[in-house]
Structure formats: structure tokens, C-alpha cells
C-alpha positions, 0 to 999 in steps of 0.5 A: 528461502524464497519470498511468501506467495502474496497477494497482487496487492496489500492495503495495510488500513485499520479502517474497516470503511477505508479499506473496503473502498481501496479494495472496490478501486482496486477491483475495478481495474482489475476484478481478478486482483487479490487484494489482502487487508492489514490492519496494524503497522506491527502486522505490516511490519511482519508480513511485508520484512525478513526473507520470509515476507509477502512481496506484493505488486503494491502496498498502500499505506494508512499512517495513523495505524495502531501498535506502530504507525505507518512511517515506522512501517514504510522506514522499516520496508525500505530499510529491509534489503528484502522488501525495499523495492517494494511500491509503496503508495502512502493513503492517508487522511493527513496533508500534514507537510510534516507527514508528507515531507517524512514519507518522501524522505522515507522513499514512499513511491506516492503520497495520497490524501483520502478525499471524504467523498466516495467517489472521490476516494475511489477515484484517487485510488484507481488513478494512482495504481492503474498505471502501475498494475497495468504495466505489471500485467502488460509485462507478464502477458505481452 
């Protein structure tokens, strides 16, 4: 069996706030873009491995998620022969070097800290995936 239908994008985030920033980002760069929320590093675990998963065009990913947290999901995603091509951008509160460190040996494809500020935050969001939805787009319509 093939891979699931999966949304453009998928932002694995427990917070509510955080999340509908992402997805406000992301939906200006490209308003036709479907974006699904996770809210659990066991849910993104789930949907994203096994030959059944969601193959997103990118995943962004919080670390501090509850049941298992976000290294866990990005060790899992790309030890999956499945899903390990899968870009992944690390979004997090945490400039910890220890957690920055760890998702690079993980093989995160960029590592992000959220600003506080709004503005910010979308700011950072949308110049960390445009360059890659873009050349998505670019390759299925040119």
C-alpha cells in the first residue's frame, strides 16, 4: 500500500496559540495550502511512520509535546525507511544547545526558536518554508 493523502503541511504543536500562528504563516505564502495540526509526539509518531503514514511536503516540529516528546518523533521519522526523507523544521521555544545539538544529530532539516513577539513569529515561520513550498510548487507547475 501506498502512502495516506496528507496535507501540504503538517505542524505537530500542542499549543493552541502557536499552532494557529504556524498555519496563519503558512497560509500566506500559500492560501490554497492544507495545513493538518498534531497535537501529541504519539499522534505524529503515528501518522507520520509505517507505510501507511501521511507524507507531508514539510513537517514542523515543537519538542516540548506531551505522551512523547519531539526528539523521539524526529528519531522515529527518520529512522522510518518510509518517512526519513521526510523535511522536518524543529519549532521550539528552546535554544537549549543540548536540544539544538540533538535535532541536528537527529537530522532535522532546520532548527527554529519561536520569538515571543507575533510578528516575529510569523515572520520566522514564513522565511523558513517559503523557499521550500515555493520549489514544490515551481516543480509541479512548471
Amino acid at each position: 500500500m501506498g502512502a495516506a493523502h496528507a496535507a501540504d503541511v503538517i505542524v505537530v504543536e500542542d499549543n493552541d496559540n502557536d499552532a494557529r500562528m504556524t498555519v496563519m504563516a503558512l497560509k500566506k505564502i500559500q492560501p490554497s495550502l492544507t495545513v493538518q495540526v498534531i497535537v501529541d509526539g504519539a499522534l505524529a509518531v503515528e501518522a507520520l511512520t509505517g507505510p501507511r503514514a501521511l507524507r507531508p511536503r514539510l513537517v514542523f516540529l515543537d519538542l516540548k509535546l506531551p505522551k512523547i516528546g519531539g526528539l523521539e518523533v524526529l528519531r522515529a521519522i527518520k529512522a522510518d525507511p518510509t518517512s526519513s526523507g521526510l523535511t522536518v523544521m524543529v519549532l521550539t521555544s528552546s535554544d537549549e544547545p543540548k536540544d539544538v545539538a540533538r535535532a541536528h544529530e537527529l537530522r532535522c532539516d532546520r532548527y527554529l526558536c519561536k520569538p515571543i513577539d507575533m510578528h516575529e513569529y510569523l515572520q520566522v515561520v514564513r522565511e523558513a518554508a517559503t523557499p521550500f513550498l515555493m520549489s514544490a510548487v515551481c516543480h509541479a507547475g512548471c
